[in-house]
ROSE-4610 file (N, C-alpha, C; in Angstrom, 1 decimal, always signed):
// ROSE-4610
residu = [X/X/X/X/X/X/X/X/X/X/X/X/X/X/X/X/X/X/X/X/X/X/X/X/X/X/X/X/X/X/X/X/X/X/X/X/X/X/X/X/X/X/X/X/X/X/X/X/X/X/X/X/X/X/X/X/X/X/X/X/X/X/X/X/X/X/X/X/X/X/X/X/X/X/X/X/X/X/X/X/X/X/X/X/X/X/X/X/X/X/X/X/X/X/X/X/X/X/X/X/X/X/X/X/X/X/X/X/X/X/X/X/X/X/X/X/X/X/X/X/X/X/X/X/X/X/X/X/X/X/X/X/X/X/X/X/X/X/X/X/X/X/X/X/X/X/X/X/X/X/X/X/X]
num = [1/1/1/2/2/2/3/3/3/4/4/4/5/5/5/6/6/6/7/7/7/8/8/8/9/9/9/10/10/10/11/11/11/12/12/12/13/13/13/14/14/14/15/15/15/16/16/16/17/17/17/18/18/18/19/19/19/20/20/20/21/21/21/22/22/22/23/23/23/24/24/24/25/25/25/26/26/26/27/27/27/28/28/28/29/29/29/30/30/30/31/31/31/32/32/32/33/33/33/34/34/34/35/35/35/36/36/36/37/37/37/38/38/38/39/39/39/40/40/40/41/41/41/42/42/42/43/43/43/44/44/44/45/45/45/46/46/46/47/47/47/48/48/48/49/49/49/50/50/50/51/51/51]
x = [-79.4/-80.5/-81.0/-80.2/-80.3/-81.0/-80.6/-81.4/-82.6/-83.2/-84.1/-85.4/-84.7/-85.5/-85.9/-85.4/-84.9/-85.9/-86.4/-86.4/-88.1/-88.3/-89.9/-90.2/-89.6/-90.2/-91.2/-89.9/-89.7/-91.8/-91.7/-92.8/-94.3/-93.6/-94.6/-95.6/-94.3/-94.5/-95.5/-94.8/-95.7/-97.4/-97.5/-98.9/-99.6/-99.3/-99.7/-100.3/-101.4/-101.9/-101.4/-101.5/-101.2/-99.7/-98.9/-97.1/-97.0/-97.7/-97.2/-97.1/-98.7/-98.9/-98.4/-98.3/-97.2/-97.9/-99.7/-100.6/-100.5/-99.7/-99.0/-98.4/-98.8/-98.4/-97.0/-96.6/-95.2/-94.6/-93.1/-92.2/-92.1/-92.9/-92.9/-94.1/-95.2/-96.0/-96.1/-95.2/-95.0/-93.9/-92.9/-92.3/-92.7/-94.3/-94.5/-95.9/-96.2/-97.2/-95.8/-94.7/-93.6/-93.7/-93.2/-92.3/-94.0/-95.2/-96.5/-96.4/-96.5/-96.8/-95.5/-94.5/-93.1/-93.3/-94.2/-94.2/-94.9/-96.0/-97.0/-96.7/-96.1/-95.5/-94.5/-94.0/-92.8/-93.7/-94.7/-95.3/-96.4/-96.9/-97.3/-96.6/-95.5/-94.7/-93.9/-94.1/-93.7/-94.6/-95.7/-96.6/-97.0/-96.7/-96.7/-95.5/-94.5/-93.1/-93.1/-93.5/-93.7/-95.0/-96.0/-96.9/-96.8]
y = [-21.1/-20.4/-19.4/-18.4/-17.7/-17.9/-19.5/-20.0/-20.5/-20.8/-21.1/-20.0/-18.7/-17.8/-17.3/-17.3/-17.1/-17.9/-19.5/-20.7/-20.4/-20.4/-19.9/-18.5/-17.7/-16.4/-16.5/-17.1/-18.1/-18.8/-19.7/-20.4/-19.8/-18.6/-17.4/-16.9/-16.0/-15.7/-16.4/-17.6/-18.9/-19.2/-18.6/-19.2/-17.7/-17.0/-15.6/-16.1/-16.0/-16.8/-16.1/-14.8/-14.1/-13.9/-14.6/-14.5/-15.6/-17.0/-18.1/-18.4/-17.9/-18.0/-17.4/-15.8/-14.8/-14.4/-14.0/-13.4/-12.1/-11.3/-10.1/-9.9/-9.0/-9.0/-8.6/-7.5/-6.6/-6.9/-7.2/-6.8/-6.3/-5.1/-3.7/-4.4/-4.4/-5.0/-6.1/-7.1/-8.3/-7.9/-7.5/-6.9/-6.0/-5.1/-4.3/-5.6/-6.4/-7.4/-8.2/-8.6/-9.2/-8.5/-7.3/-6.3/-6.2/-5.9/-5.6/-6.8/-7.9/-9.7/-9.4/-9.1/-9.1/-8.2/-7.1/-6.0/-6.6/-7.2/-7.6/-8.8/-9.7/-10.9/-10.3/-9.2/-9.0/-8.1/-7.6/-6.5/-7.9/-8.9/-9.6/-10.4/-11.0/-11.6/-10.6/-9.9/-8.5/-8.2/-8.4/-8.1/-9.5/-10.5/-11.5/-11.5/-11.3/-11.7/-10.6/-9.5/-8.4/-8.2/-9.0/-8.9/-10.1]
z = [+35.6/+36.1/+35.0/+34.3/+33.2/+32.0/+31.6/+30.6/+30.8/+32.3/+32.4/+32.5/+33.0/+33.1/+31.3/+30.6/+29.0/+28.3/+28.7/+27.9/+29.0/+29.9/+30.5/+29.9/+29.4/+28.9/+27.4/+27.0/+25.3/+25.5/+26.5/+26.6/+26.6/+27.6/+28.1/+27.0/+26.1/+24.3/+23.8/+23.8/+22.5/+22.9/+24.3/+24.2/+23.7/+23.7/+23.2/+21.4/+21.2/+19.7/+18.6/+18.6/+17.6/+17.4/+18.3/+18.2/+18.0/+18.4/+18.0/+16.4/+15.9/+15.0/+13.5/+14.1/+13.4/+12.8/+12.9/+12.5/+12.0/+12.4/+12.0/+10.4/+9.4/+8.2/+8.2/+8.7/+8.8/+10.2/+9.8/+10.8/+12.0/+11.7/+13.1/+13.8/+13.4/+14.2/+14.9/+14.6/+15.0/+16.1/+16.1/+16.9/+17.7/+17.7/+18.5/+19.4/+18.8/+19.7/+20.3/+20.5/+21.3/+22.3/+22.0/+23.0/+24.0/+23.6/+24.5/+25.7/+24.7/+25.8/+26.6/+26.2/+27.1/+28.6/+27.9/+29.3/+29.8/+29.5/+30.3/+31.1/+30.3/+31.3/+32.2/+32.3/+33.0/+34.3/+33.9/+35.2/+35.9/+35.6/+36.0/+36.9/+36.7/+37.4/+38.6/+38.5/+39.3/+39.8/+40.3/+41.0/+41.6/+40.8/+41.4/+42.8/+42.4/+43.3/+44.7/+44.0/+45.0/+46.2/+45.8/+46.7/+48.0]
């Protein structure tokens, strides 16, 4: 169940263009557009589940 939740997040990420792609020059920013689509897929689904 763990890996599934893990392996749909992963999916989630990839359609995000600019993280598939890796359009980001540096590190930090590539890392700081992850961590954004992550909060956002995670408050979405949370408002999904909760409502």
């Amino acid at each position: 169940k763990g890996r599934n939740v893990v392996e749909r997040c992963f999916n989630k990420l990839k359609q995000w263009r600019g993280i598939a792609m890796r359009s980001d020059k540096s590190a930090r920013s590539y890392r700081a557009a992850i961590a954004l689509a992550a909060t956002l897929i995670w408050i979405k689904t949370d408002l999904i589940h909760t409502a």
